[in-house]
C-alpha positions in Angstrom: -10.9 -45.8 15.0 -9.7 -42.2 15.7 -7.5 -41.1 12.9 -4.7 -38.2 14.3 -5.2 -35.3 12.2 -2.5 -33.7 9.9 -1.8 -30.1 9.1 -0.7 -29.8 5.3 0.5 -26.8 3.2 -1.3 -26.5 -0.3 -0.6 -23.4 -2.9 -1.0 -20.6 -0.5 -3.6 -22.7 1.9 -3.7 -25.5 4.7 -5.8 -28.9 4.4 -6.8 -30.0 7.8 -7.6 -33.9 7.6 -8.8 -35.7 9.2 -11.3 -33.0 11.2 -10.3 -32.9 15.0 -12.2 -33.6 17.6 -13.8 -30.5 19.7 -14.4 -27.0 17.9 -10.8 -25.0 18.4 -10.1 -25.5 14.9 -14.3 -24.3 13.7 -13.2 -20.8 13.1 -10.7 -21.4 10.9 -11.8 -24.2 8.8 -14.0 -24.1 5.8 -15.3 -27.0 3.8 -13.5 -27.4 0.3 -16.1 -30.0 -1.8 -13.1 -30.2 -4.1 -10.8 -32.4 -2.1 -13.7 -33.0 0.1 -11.4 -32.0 3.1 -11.2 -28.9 5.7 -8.9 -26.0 4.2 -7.6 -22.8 6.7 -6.2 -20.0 5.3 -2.2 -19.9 6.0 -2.2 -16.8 7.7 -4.5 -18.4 9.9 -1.8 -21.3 10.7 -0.3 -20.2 14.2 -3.8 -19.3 16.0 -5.1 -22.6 14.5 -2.2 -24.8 16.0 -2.2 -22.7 19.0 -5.9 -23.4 19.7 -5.0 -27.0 19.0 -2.2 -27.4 21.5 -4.1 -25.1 23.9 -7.6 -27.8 23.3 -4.4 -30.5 24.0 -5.3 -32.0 20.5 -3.0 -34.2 19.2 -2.1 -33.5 15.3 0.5 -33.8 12.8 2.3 -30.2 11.7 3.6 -31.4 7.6 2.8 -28.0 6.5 5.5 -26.3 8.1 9.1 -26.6 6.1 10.7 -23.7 7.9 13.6 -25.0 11.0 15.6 -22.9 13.5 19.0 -21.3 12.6 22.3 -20.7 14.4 22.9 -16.7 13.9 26.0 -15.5 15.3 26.5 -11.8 14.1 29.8 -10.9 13.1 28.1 -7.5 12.6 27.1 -6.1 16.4 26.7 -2.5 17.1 25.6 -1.1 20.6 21.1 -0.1 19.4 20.2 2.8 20.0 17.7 3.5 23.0 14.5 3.2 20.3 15.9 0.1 18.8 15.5 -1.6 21.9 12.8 -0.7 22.9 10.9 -1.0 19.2 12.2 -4.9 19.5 10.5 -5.5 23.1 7.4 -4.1 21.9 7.6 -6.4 19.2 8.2 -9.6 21.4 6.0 -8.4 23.7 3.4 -8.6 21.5 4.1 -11.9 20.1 6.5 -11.6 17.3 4.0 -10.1 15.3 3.3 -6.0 13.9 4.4 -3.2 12.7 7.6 -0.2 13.7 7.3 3.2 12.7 10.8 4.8 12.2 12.0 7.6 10.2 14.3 7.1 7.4 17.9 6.8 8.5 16.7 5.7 12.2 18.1 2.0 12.1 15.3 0.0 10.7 17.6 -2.3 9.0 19.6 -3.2 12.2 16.1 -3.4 14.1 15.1 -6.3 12.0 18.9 -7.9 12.3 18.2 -7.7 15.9 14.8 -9.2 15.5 16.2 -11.8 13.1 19.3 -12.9 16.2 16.1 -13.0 18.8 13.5 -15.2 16.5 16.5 -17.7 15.2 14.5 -18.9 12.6 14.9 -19.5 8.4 13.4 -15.9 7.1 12.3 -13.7 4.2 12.8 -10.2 3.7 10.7 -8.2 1.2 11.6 -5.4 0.0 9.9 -2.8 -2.8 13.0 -2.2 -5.1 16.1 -4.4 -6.8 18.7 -1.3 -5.3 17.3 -2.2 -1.9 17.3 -6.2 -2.3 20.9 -5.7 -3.0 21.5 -3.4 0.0 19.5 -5.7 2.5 21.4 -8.5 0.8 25.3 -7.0 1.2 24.0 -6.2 5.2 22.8 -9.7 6.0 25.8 -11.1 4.7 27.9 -8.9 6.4 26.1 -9.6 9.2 25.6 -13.8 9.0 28.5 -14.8 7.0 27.7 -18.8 8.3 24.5 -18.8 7.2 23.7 -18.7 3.4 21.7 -15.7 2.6 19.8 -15.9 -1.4 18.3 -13.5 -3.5 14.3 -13.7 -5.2 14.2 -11.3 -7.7 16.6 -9.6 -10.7 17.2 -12.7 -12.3 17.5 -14.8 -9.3 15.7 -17.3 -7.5 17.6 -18.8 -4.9 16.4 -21.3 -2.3 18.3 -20.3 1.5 17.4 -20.1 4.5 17.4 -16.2 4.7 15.9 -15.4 1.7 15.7 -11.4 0.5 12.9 -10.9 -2.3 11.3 -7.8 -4.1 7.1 -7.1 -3.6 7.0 -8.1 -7.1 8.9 -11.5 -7.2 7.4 -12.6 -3.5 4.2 -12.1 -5.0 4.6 -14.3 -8.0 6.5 -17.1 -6.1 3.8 -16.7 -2.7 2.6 -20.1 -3.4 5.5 -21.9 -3.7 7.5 -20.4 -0.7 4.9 -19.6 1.6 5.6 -22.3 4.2 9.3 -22.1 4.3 9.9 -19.2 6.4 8.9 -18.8 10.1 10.0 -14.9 10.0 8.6 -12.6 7.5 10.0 -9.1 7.4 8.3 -6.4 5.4 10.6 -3.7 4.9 8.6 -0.4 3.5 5.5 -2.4 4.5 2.7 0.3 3.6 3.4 -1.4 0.3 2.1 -4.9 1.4 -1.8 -3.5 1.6 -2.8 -4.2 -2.1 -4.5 -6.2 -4.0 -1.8 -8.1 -6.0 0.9 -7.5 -3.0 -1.2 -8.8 0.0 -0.7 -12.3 -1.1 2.5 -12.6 0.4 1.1 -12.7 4.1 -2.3 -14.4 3.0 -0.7 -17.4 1.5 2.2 -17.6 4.0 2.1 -19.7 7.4 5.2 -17.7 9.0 4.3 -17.6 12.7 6.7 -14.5 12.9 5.9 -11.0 11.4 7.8 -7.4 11.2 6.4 -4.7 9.2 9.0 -1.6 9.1 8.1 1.8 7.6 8.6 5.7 7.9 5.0 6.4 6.5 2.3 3.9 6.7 -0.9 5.8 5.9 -2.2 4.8 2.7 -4.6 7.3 0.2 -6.7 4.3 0.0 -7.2 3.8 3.7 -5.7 0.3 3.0 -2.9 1.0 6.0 -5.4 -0.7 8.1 -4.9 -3.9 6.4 -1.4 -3.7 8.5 -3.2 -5.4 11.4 -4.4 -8.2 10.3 -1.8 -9.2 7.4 1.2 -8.3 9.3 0.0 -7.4 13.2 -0.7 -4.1 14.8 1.9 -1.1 15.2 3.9 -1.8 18.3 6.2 1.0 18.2 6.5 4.4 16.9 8.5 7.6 16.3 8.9 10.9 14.7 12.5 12.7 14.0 11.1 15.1 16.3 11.6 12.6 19.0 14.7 11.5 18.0 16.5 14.5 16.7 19.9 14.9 18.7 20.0 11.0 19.5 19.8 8.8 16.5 19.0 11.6 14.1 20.6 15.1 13.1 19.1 17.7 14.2 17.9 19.4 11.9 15.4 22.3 10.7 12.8 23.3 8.0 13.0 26.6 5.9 10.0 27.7 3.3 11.1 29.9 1.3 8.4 31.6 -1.2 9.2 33.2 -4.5 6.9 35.1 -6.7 5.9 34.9 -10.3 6.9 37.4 -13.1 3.9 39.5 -14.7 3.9 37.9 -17.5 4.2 34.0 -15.7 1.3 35.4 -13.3 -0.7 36.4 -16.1 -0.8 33.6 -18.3 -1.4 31.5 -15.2 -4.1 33.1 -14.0 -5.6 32.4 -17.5 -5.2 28.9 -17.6 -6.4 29.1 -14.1 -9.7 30.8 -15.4 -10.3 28.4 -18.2 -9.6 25.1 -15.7 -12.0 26.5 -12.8 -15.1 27.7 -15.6 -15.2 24.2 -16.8 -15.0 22.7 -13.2 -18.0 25.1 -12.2 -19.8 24.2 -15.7 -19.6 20.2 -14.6 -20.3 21.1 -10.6 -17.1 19.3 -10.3 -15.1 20.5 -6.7 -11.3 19.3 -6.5 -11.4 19.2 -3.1 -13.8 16.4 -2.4 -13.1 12.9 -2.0 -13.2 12.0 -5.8 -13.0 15.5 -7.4 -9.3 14.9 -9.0 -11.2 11.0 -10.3 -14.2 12.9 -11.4 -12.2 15.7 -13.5 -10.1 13.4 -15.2 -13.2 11.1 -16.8 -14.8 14.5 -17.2 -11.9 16.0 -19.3 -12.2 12.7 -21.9 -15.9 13.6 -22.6 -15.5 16.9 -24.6 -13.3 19.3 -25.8 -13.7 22.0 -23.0 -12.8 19.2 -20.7 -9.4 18.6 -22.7 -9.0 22.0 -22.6 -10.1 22.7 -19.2 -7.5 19.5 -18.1 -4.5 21.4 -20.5 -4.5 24.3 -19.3 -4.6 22.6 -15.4 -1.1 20.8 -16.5 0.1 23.9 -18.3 -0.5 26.4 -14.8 1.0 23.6 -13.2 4.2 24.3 -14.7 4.4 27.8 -15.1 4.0 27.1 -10.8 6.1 24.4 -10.5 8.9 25.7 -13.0 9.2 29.8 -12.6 12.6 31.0 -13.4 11.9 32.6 -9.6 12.8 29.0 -8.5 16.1 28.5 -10.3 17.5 31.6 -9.3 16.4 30.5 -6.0 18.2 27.5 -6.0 21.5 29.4 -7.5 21.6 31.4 -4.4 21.3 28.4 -1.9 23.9 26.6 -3.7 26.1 29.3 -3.3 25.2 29.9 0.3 25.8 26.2 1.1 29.0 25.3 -1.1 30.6 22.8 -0.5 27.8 21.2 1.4 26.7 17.7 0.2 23.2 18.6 -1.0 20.3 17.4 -3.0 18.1 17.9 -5.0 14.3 16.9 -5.7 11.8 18.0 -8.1 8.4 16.6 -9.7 9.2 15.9 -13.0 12.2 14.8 -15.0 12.0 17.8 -17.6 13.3 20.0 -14.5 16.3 17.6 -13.3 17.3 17.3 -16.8 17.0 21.3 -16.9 18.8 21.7 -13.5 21.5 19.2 -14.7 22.6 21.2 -17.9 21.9 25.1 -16.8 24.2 24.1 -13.4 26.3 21.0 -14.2 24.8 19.3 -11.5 25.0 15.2 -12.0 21.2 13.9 -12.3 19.4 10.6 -11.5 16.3 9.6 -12.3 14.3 6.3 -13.6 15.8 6.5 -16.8 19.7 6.2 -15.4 21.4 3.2 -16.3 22.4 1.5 -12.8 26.1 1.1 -13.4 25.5 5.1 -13.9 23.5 5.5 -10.7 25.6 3.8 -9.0 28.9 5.8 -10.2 27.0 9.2 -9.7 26.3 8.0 -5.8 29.7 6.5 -5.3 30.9 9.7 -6.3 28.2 11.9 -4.5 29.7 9.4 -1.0 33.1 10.2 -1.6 32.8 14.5 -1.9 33.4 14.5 -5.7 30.4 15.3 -6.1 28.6 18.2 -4.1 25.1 18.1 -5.5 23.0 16.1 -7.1 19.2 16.6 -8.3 16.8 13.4 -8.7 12.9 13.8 -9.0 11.0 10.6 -7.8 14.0 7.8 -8.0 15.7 8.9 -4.6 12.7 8.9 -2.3 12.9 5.7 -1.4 14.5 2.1 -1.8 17.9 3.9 -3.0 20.8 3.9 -0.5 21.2 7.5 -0.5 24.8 9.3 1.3 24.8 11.4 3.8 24.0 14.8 2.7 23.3 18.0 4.9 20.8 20.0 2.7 18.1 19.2 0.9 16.2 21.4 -1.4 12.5 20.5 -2.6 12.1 22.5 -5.8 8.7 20.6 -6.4 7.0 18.0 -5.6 3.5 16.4 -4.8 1.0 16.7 -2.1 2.2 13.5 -0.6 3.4 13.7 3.1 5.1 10.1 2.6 7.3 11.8 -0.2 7.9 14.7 2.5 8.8 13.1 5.0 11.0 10.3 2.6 12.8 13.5 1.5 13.3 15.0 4.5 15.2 11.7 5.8 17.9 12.1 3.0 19.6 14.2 5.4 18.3 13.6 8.8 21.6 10.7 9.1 24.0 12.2 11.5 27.1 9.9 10.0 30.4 10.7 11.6 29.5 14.7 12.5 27.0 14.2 15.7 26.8 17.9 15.9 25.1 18.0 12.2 22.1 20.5 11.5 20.5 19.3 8.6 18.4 22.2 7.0 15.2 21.0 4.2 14.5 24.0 2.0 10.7 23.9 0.3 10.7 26.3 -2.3 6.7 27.4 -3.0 5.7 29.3 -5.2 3.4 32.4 -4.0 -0.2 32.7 -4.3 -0.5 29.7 -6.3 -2.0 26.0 -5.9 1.6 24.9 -4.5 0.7 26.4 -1.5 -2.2 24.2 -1.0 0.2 21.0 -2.2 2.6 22.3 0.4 0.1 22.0 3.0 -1.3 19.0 2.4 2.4 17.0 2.5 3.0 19.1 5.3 0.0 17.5 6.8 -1.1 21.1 8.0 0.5 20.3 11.2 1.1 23.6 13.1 4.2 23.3 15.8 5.8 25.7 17.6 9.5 27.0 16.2 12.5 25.7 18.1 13.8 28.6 20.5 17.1 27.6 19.5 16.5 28.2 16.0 14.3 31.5 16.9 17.3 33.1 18.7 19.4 32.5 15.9 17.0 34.1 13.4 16.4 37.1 15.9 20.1 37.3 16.2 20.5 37.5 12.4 21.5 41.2 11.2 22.7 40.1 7.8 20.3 41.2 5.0 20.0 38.5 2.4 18.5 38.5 -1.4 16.0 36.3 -0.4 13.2 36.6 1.7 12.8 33.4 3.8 9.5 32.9 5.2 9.8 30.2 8.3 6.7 28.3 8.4 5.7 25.9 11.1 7.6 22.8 10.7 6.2 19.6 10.3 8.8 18.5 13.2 10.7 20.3 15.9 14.0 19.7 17.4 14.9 17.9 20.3 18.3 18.8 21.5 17.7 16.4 25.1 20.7 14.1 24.3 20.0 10.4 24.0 21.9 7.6 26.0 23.1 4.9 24.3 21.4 1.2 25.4 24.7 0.2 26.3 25.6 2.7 29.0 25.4 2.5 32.3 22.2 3.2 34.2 24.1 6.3 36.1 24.4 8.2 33.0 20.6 7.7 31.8 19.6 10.4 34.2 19.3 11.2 37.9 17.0 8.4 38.5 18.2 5.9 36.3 15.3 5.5 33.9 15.4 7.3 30.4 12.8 9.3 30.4 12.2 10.2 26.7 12.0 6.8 25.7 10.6 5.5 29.1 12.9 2.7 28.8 13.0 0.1 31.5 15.7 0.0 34.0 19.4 -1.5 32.9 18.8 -5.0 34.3 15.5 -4.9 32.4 16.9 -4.2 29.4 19.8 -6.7 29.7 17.5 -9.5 30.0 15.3 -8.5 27.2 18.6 -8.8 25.2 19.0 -12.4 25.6 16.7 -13.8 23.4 16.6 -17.2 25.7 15.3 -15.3 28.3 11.5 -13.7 27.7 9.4 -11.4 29.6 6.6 -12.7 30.5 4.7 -10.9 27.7 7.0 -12.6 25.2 6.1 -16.1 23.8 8.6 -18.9 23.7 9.3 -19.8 20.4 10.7 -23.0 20.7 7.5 -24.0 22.5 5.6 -23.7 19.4 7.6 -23.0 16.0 
């Protein structure tokens, strides 16, 4: 007698018993000799029931725990052009992959809008406590009739709209991973490791949205997006949206020079680091030459010595008394401009913080403290503060219109992070922020400057280049303009809820190559979907 077969969630994986009939379900299934049963791997749950229904199998669905929601937003604001069209690529490609925005685009009201069009209990994951909090004050804002919980910091609530750090997710991915149909993976290029990929593997959520600024990985590992999450749907720089969503804003090198006697006990250490890294045929610039110098440098004393004097040059670069009387200038020039602050190591915040009476953050700041100092920072009290690593991301940061990078690493994640501290245009829409990278000269900052700057060459805004040429005023410092990493785009954006006769003379958008009003209208009710969308009540 044939037996219907039943779908069942088990610690992170999906018993199939008894076996269906045909092979839609082959791919999926492997035999466990434990239970003597079929398991599937969760993440594997929606194309195994939708090969099912699509075979017309009849089965039982126990493993799914998750139910639809009533969301009515008390929080509505009209999206910006790229928000709608980042949440009808999503749909359109099933509810599932990954949105590239810059940092103070709109990525949290993105997934608010994709939470009101998928209906559905979800989980948010986030990479930091500050940012769990934040996501947590915005969806209750924005759903006050639904209960919203927290995973993480002490808490472990059970709602259905759950926010959760990497960490706590991770730890609980068993247990939670069939009671959410939505996942949404805020600062996603985190999700690709070993101990953090769990999340997706051992969940069954049918529904998936990765958001992120930078999503290449050192590792490579960004291209585990695809499969744990779905592929990227929808991208943009702050080029592209400077003017519209974004300040506008520009990029200013400036290079200082080291004294004689800085230069020459650099160019010793120098000589001692690259002797020993000839001696061991050991070239930094390959693929494992930083790996390779490090084990090297634990194997002998000219290694340790070699490896000191690399860290003590490294300073003497990074920290030049060139740099701070830099920095007095710019402050000066830009007083009382919000600004802030970044350098590579908290020895030079905590310098910064006493020689200029600048309020400092970093890892070691108590959060009541952090949070005064940014309270204070929001409300103009504060002019300036100076931060290393802490404010880069998954820190609420207020608007601020310059940004100075003292230091830093060759990360172009960290570049671009920094550079989206002040890209938010808040209540001013005719803000120019300006990002200051301070290198020093003829040293191995240049080549870390490069490399965050991804070496990208771009042409200078002619708006900016006729107010440099226009310039008569000689100033102390020399500033060098390099090519910056983005442009400017002064074309002004239209606003998703304005009529088709001010999008332009033909009524399309043409940056965003938008579709036409009525398009865009029905794409906003959820009920109705383009034919590329899925229903979701058909299936989860």
């Amino acid at each position: 007698m044939y037996r219907t077969p039943t779908i069942k969630f088990d610690r992170g994986t999906i018993i199939l018993h008894p076996p269906p009939q045909g092979k839609a379900w082959v791919d999926y299934a492997t035999w466990d000799d434990r239970v003597e049963k079929f398991r599937v791997r969760a993440i594997d749950y929606r194309p195994l029931v939708e090969s099912l229904k699509a075979a017309k199998i009849d089965f039982v669905d126990k493993a799914k725990e998750f139910a639809p929601l009533e969301l009515i937003p008390s929080l509505e604001m009209p999206p910006y052009p790229h928000q709608e069209a980042a949440l009808k690529a999503w749909k359109q490609s099933g509810r599932n992959g990954v949105v590239i925005l810059p940092t103070a685009s709109g990525k949290t009201y993105l997934a608010q809008l994709a939470m009101q069009a998928t209906p559905r209990s979800t989980l948010v994951v986030v990479p930091t406590l500050d940012l769990m909090h934040q996501w947590y004050a915005h969806l209750n804002a924005a759903f006050p009739d639904v209960e919203v919980g927290l995973l993480g910091g002490g808490s472990r609530d059970k709602t259905p709209i759950l926010v959760a750090t990497y960490d706590s997710a991770t730890i609980h991915a068993e247990a939670i991973g069939n009671k959410y149909a939505l996942l949404v993976f805020d600062e996603c290029h985190h999700l690709p490791t070993d101990f953090y990929r769990v999340i997706a593997e051992y969940a069954i959520a049918p529904y998936r949205l990765g958001l992120t600024a930078t999503p290449n990985r050192s590792d490579g590992r960004h291209s585990d997006l695809d499969y744990l999450i779905g592929p990227t749907v929808f991208s943009k720089t702050p080029e592209e949206l400077a003017g519209a969503a974004l300040a506008d804003h520009k990029i200013v090198q400036i290079m200082v020079k080291l004294s004689a006697q800085e230069r020459e006990e650099y160019n010793k250490l120098m000589t001692v680091r690259n002797d020993f890294l000839k001696q061991a045929n050991i070239k930094l610039g390959g693929l494992n030459g930083w790996k390779n110098f490090v084990i090297a440098s634990a194997r002998s004393k000219a290694g340790r010595r070699a490896m000191l004097a690399h860290r003590q040059a490294k300073e003497i670069a990074l920290g030049t008394d060139g740099k701070l009387r830099t920095l007095a200038n710019l402050l000066a020039q830009h007083f009382p401009e919000r600004t802030l602050i970044f350098t590579a190591d908290n020895t030079t915040v905590y310098r910064i913080s006493h020689d200029f009476l600048i309020p400092a953050i970093t890892h070691q700041t108590p959060v009541k403290e952090r949070h005064e100092v940014l309270s204070k920072f929001r409300t103009g009290e504060y002019k300036t503060l100076v931060a290393s690593h802490v404010l880069n991301e998954g820190v609420d940061v207020p608007d601020a219109r310059v940004a100075i990078i003292l230091s830093g690493t060759g990360s172009e994640r960290e570049y671009i992070q920094r550079l989206g501290r002040v890209l938010r245009r808040g209540s001013d829409k005719n803000k120019l922020a300006i990002l200051y990278e301070v290198v020093t000269e003829n040293t191995s900052e240049e080549h870390t400057s490069r490399r965050r700057r991804g070496g990208i060459k771009r042409k200078k805004s002619p708006k900016y280049q006729e107010q440099e040429e226009a310039k008569t005023e000689v100033k102390p410092l020399e500033i060098v303009k390099p090519e910056p990493i983005y442009g400017v785009n002064n074309s002004a954006a239209k606003r998703a809820a304005e009529p088709g006769a001010k999008w332009g003379s033909d009524g399309k958008n043409d940056d965003n190559d938008l579709e036409n009003q009525s398009e865009i209208k029905e794409d906003k009710n959820s009920s109705e979907n383009s034919d590329d969308d899925i229903n979701i009540d058909e299936f989860f």
